[in-house]
C-alpha positions in Angstrom: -13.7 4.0 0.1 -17.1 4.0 0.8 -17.7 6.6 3.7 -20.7 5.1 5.1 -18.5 2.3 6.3 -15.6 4.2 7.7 -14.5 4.8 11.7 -16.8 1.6 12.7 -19.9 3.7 10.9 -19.8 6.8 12.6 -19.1 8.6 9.5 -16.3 9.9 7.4 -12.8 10.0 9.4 -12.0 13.7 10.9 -8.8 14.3 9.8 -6.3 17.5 10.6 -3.0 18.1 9.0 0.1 19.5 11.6 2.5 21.7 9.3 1.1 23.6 6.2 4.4 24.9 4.8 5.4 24.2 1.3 4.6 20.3 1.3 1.6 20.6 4.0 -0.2 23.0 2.3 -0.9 20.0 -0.7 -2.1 17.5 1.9 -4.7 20.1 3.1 -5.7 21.1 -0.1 -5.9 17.1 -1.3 -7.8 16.5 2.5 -10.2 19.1 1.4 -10.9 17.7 -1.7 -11.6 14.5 -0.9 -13.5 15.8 2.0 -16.1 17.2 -0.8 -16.5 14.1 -2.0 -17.4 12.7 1.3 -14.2 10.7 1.9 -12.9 11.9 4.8 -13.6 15.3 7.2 -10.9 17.6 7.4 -11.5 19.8 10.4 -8.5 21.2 11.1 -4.5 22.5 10.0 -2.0 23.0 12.7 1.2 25.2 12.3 3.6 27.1 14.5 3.2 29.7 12.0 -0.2 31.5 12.4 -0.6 33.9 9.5 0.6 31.0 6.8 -1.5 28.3 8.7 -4.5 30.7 9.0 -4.9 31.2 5.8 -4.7 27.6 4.4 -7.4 27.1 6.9 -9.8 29.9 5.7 -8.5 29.0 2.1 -10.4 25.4 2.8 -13.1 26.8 5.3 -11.4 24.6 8.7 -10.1 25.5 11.8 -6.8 26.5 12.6 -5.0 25.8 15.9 -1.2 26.4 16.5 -0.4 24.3 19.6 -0.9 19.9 17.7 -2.4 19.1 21.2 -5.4 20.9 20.9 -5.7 18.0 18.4 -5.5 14.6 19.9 -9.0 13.7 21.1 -10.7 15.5 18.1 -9.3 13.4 15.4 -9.0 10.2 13.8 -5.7 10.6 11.6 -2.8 13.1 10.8 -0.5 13.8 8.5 2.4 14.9 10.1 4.0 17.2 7.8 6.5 19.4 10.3 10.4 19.8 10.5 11.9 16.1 10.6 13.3 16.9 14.1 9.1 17.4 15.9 7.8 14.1 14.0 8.9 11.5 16.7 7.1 13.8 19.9 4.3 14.9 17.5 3.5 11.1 16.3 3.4 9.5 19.9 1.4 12.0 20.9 -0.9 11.3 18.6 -0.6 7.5 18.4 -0.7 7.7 22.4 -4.4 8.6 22.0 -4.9 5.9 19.4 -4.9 8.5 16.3 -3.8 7.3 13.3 -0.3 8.7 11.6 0.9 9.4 8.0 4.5 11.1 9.0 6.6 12.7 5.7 9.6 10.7 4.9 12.1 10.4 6.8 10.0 9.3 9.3 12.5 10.5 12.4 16.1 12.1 12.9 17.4 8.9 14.0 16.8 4.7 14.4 16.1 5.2 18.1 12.9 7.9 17.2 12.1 5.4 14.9 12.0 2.8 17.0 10.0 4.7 19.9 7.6 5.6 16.9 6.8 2.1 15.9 6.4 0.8 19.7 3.9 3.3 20.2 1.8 2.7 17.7 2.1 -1.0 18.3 0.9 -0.8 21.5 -1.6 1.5 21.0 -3.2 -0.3 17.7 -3.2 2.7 15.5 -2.0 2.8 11.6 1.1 4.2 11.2 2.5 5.1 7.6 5.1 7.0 6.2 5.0 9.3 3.3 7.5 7.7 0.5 5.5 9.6 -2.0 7.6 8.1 -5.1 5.8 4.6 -4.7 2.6 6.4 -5.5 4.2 8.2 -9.0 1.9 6.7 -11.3 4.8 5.8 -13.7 6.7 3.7 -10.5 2.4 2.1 -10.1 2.2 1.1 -13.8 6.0 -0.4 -13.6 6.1 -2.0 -10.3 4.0 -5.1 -11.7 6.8 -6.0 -14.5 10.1 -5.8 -11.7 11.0 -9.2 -11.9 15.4 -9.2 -10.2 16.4 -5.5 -10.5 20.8 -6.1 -11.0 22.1 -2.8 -11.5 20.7 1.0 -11.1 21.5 4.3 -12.2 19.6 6.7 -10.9 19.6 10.8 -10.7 17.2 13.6 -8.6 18.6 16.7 -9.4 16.7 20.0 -8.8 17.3 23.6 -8.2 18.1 24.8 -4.9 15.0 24.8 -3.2 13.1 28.3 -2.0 12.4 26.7 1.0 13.4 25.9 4.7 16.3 23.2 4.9 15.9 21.0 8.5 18.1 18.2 6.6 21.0 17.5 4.4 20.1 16.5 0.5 20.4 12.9 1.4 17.4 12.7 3.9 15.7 15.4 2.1 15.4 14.1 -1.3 17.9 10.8 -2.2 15.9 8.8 0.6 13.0 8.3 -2.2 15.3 6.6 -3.9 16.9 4.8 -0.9 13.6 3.2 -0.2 12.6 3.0 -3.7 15.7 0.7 -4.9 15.3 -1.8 -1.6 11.5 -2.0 -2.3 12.5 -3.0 -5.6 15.3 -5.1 -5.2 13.4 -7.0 -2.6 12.8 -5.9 1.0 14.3 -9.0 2.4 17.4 -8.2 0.7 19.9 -6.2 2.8 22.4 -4.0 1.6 26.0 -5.5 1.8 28.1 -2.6 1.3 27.9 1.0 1.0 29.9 3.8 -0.1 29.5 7.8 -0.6 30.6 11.0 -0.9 29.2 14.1 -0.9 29.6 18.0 -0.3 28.0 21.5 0.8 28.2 23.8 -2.1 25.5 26.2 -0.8 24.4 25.6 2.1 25.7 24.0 5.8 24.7 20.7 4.8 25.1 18.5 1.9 23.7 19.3 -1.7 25.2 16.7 -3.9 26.0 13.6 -2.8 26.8 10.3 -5.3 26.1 6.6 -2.9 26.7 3.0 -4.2 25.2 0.1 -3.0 25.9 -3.6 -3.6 22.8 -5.4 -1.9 23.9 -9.0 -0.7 22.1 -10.9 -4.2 24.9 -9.2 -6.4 22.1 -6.0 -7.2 24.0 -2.8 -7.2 22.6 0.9 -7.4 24.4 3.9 -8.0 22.7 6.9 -6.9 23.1 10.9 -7.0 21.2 13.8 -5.6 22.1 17.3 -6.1 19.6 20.0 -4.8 22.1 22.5 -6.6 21.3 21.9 -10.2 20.0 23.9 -13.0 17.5 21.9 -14.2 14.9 19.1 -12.4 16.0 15.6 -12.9 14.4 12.3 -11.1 15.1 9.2 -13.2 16.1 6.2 -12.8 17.1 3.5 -15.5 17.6 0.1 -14.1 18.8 -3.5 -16.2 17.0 -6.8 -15.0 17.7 -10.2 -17.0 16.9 -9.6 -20.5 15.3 -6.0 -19.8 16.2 -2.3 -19.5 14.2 -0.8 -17.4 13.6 3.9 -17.5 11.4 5.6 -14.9 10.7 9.4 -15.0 9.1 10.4 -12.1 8.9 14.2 -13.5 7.5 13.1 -16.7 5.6 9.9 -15.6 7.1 8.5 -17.7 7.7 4.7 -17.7 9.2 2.2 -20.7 10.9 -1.6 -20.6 13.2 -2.3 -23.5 13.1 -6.2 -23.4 15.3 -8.6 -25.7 13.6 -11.9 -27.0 16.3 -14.6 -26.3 15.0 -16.9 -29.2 15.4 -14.3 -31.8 17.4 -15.2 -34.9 19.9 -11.8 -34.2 19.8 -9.6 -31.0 18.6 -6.6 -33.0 15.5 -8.6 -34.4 14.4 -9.5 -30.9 14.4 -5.9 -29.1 11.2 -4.7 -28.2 10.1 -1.3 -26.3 7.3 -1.4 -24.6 5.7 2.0 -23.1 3.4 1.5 -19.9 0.4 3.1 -20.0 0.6 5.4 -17.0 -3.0 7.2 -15.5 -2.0 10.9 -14.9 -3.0 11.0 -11.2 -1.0 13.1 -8.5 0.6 11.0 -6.1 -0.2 12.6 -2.8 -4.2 12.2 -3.5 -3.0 8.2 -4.0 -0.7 8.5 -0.9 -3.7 10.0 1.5 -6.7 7.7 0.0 -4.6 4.3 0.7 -3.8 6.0 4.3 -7.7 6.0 4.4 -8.1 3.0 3.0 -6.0 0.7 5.3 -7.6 2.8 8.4 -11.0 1.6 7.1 -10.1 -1.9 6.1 -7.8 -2.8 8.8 -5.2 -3.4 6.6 -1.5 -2.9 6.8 0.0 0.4 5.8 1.1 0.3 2.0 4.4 2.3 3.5 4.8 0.8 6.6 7.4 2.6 9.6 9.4 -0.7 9.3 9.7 0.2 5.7 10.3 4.0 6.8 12.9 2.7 9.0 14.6 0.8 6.8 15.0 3.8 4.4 16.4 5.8 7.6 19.3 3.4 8.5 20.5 3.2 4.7 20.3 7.2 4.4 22.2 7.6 7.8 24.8 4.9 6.5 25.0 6.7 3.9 25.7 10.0 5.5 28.3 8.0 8.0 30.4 7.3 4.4 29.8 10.9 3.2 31.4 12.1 6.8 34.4 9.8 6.6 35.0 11.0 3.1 34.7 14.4 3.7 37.2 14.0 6.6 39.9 13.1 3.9 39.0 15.8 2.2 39.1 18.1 5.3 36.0 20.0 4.4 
């Protein structure tokens, strides 16, 4: 992005980021890099706490304000990085003024914020996106050209419990990347058909592990789990397309295709695996320079809030299938 171009030639686009908790504190810190390099301005980091959110503004050399307000007619984009349950009132506020929104996935609590979310900013004209981060992996960039008809998924994000604040369950938290991930793939036109789930609390309140299968309405099927009560850090996902196997590892970036060559005299002669070349790039600086770029180009969101609310209504059916289940098994 060439900065002398950007916000109509006034300059570099003034950006602030409200919430610098465990997530936050990366877009700040990506913000501010990219800032040195003349890409964008980061003047400012919001957060209700002030000790944490003063020191990741010293630590970058911006301002720090606690109340988002302050914000909206000293900036041209956000990234709204706060508890799922602020990012509907915190976007239209924003969007109101014409300010340009990257909200963290999911992009509301429920359909209806969702939907208030993307009226605002239609009427108002600015960019809204929403932060699926796992389309940026550089493995899921260097595969995504070679999808051709995903048919069947199996796919697993497992991690520790996290040392962190929980607002949501482990399905909004961390099995929505895959929710959106699997109907980007499969074909965004496709709807789901049926959906089923279960899942438990084993730690905290909410749900930690949950297991969700999906039959989309062309025959492709995923079976996903998420546990956030593992002992080790698992995100892959292996998926079979006609005459390929497909394995993604987000953690590793790791990306492969094992394809078979139909003409081959015996099945074993004709397989072939084919590692991806993958660039080693963190996702989040990908995520906030094509936020940039589409503000400066005029261009469509690569993550747009239809997408983000697309991902929202399969998680909550999700969760609907989880509660009926746990019913019957009176937890």
């Amino acid at each position: 992005m060439n900065s002398n171009e950007s916000n109509n030639g006034k300059g570099p686009l003034k950006v602030a980021v409200i919430g610098v908790g465990s997530l936050g504190r990366h877009h700040a810190r990506n913000y501010s890099e990219l800032a040195s390099e003349g890409v964008c301005d980061l003047v400012a980091v919001c957060d209700v706490n002030e000790e944490a959110g003063r020191g990741i503004a010293a630590a970058h050399g911006v301002e720090f304000v606690s109340d988002w307000r302050e914000l909206t007619d000293r900036v041209d984009a956000v990234s709204i990085v706060a508890p799922t349950e602020l990012h509907c009132d915190i976007a239209c506020g924003f969007l109101e003024k014409g300010v340009h929104c990257l909200v963290e996935k999911p992009i509301a609590r429920t359909l209806e914020e969702a939907d208030r979310m993307i009226e605002t900013a239609s009427n108002s004209g600015a960019k809204l996106m929403v932060g699926h981060l796992e389309r940026f992996n550089p493995a899921m960039v260097s595969l995504r050209p070679h999808v051709t008809k995903p048919l069947y998924f199996e796919i697993h994000r497992v991690s520790p419990f996290p040392n962190r604040s929980l607002d949501v369950d482990v399905v909004l938290d961390v099995m929505i990347h895959d929710l959106d991930a699997v109907q980007w793939l499969v074909g965004e036109d496709v709807k789901p058909d049926s959906v089923g789930a279960v899942g438990i609390p084993i730690i905290s309140d909410k749900v930690d592990a949950a297991n969700a299968r999906i039959e989309f309405e062309n025959g492709a099927v995923a079976n996903i789990t998420a546990s956030r009560v593992g002992t080790e850090k698992i995100r892959k996902t292996r998926f079979y397309q006609t005459n390929s196997y497909v394995v993604l590892d987000y953690a590793t970036k790791f990306a492969s295709i094992t394809s078979l060559d139909p003409a081959a005299s015996h099945p074993l002669l004709g397989i072939s695996v084919n590692r991806l070349e993958v660039d080693d790039v963190e996702p989040l600086r990908t995520e906030l320079s094509a936020f940039l770029d589409c503000i400066v180009g005029g261009q469509t969101p690569p993550v747009t809030a239809e997408d983000g609310r697309r991902a929202l209504a399969l998680a909550l059916e999700v969760l609907a299938k989880i509660e009926s289940h746990r019913e019957k098994l009176s937890l």
